[in-house]
C-alpha angles and dihedrals in degrees: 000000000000090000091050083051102051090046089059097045084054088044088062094032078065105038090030077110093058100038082053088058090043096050076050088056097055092040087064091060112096089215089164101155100194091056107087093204089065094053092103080047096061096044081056093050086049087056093040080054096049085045091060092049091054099057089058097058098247116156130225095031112165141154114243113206108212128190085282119001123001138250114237111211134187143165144193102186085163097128090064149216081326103069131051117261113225120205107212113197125203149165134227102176116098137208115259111266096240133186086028095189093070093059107092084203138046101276080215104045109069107231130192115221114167110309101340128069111218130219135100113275097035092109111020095068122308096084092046088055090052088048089060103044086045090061098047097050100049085061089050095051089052118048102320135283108300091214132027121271146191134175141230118194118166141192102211116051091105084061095043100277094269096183114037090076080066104035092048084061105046093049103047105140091035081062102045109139135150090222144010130225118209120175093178091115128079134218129258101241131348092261092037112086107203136198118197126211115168133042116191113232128245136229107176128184146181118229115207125178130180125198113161112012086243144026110284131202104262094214087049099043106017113112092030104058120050099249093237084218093058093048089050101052085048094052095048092045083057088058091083135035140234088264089049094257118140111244095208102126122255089002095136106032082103105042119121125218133218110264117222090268101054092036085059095052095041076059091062089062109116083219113112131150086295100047082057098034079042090058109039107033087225111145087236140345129248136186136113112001111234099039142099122246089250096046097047096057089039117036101016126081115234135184126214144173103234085183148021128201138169137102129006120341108162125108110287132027133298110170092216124152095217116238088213149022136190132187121189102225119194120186120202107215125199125201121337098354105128119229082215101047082038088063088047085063106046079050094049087049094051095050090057090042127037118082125241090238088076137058114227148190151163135216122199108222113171135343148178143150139260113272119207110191112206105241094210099071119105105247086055085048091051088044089056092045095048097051089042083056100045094045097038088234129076118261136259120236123218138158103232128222102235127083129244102180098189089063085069096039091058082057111059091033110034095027087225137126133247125228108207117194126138141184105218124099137229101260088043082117092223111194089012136095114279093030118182148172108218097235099220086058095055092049086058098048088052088054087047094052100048084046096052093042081052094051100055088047080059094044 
């Protein structure tokens, strides 16, 4: 096996040029799958997809329309009943590239500058796709997968992944699988392998508040009629108190804690106050009072405003008292908090809260739960030993703070755990202008994962 394994290494080590034009050719693709002018964009990113797995000699490919963008699937079970099958997820939609005048580069053209490549999709998670299909098929290319092996590739999970739920269920045994790979997290430095274990969930709303039924003069009106943009930002500055904690009720009865274990190894993590301050150019950090950085983002529940609207906001004055505002409000949930339970309180709050002088309502846009992964269990061990082979040093282990909602759905549907491992790196701006994927790094990633395919061949 070690020898099948070193072969392919080599294999990628000789065609890493090309995977890295390949990887340029997805990310020109404007695959942004809330815009509904790129829809006919994504369905082209889905067939450039199948085509991949195609080339690879998988079987059963097939393109799976869904109520909005569809779900690509493929499988090699060639090495039989004997070995395990691993299910490896992936994502090939991509954020939009606002605001475009802060990219220094075309979002949509790939462009090299020193180690890293730019455009929107190279980390998250179009690179990490690329780093999946390369490994396999430098095994294929090389003696044959040492395991079975299908593939999940969707279209939605920018938008919240609406119709995997769906899909997962209706395709059970299509699915069927002892282990999942996802490689949608990142890493916490170039030279520090990392295993994650734990995503935090999601409940996400929209915030909308009325006062006047139209705009109004503010010399004429103001001082008579509660300015709904002022409400609102009131409202939103009560959702969290003096010591950083969110005042929403009952937000925290669920909450779990670290236990002494977990709080020990979070300790190890080389992410203080300057790995944060380091990465985000802010002048100090903030946040729950009586935790550590790392905790905070990653075992600690947190609430935030992704967006603000109401009024004027062109260039100039206009002296209007806005008839409406809205704020986009996303809550990162940790272990047993319910998205659900989570939306009873927001409403609750805003009963006690919001004034009569004002109209209100909340939309439920998108929700799922925290997903812990047992570290104990084999894939996770051939994962370890496959990063501390490639970089020559053992791994770290984190929960990170983002949310992956489908780790949590293979879970509860397939009964099957999920690996997380990933390749970008913290500055990788994803979602934000100049994004990028460092290039060593993905040719590592590309190395880890044909070794830990290899490994569980060998377990």
């Amino acid at each position: 096996m070690q020898e099948r394994e070193n072969a392919a290494v080599d294999y990628a080590e000789l065609h890493k040029d090309r995977f890295l034009d390949e990887l340029k050719d997805y990310i020109r693709i404007a695959s942004i799958s809330t815009d509904p002018l790129s829809k006919d964009d994504v369905y082209r990113a889905a067939q450039w997809t199948e085509q991949q797995l195609l080339n690879l000699g998988l079987q059963n490919v097939k393109i799976y329309p869904t109520d909005r963008h569809p779900i690509v699937y493929g499988e090699n079970l060639e090495a039989g009943t004997g070995k395990p099958t691993l299910l490896i997820y992936g994502h090939y939609d991509v954020q939009p590239p606002e605001p475009l005048e802060l990219w220094e580069s075309s979002a949509f053209e790939p462009t090299v500058r020193g180690e890293n490549l730019f455009g929107r999709g190279t980390s998250d998670m179009k690179g990490q796709v690329i780093v999946t299909l390369k490994a396999v098929e430098a095994l294929m290319r090389t003696g044959g997968l040492p395991i079975n092996v299908k593939f999940l590739l969707e279209g939605e999970e920018e938008i919240g992944s609406p119709n995997l739920p769906k899909f997962i269920v209706e395709h059970k045994d299509l699915l069927k699988c002892d282990f999942a790979l996802n490689p949608d997290t990142g890493m916490i430095g170039a030279d520090i392998p990392t295993i994650t274990y734990g995503l935090r969930g999601l409940a996400y709303f929209e915030l909308r508040i009325w006062g006047p039924d139209h705009d109004l003069h503010s010399g004429i009106y103001g001082g008579v009629i509660h300015n709904p943009a002022i409400a609102l930002c009131e409202l939103i500055a009560g959702m969290h108190d003096k010591d950083g904690r969110i005042a929403l009720p009952g937000f925290y009865d669920k909450v779990r804690t670290l236990d002494e274990e977990e709080r020990k190894q979070f300790n190890l993590l080389p992410m203080d106050d300057d790995f944060y301050l380091k990465n985000t150019g802010a002048p100090k950090l903030t946040g729950e009072s009586g935790y550590m950085p790392v905790e905070r983002v990653g075992a600690r529940p947190t609430l935030d405003v992704n967006g603000l609207l109401s009024g004027f906001t062109g260039q100039g004055s206009k002296t209007v008292l806005p008839m409406k505002a809205m704020a986009k409000i996303s809550m990162r949930l940790v272990p047993d908090q319910d998205p659900k339970e989570v939306h009873q309180q927001l409403l609750k709050y805003l009963e006690e809260k919001a004034p009569d002088t004002i109209k209100w309502e909340v939309e439920e846009m998108t929700g799922s739960p925290a997903s812990i992964t047992d570290r104990n269990i084999s894939a996770v061990k051939a994962i370890d030993k496959a990063l501390e082979r490639t970089w020559g040093k053992k791994p770290l282990f984190r929960r990170e703070g983002g949310s992956v909602p489908v780790v949590g759905q293979m879970q509860e549907i397939l009964g099957v755990e999920s690996v997380m491992t990933g390749f970008g790196l913290p500055d990788d701006n994803l979602h934000g202008p100049n994004e990028k994927i460092h290039i060593p790094s993905f040719y590592r990633g590309i190395e880890a994962i044909t070794r830990f395919l290899c490994i569980l061949g060998e377990d």
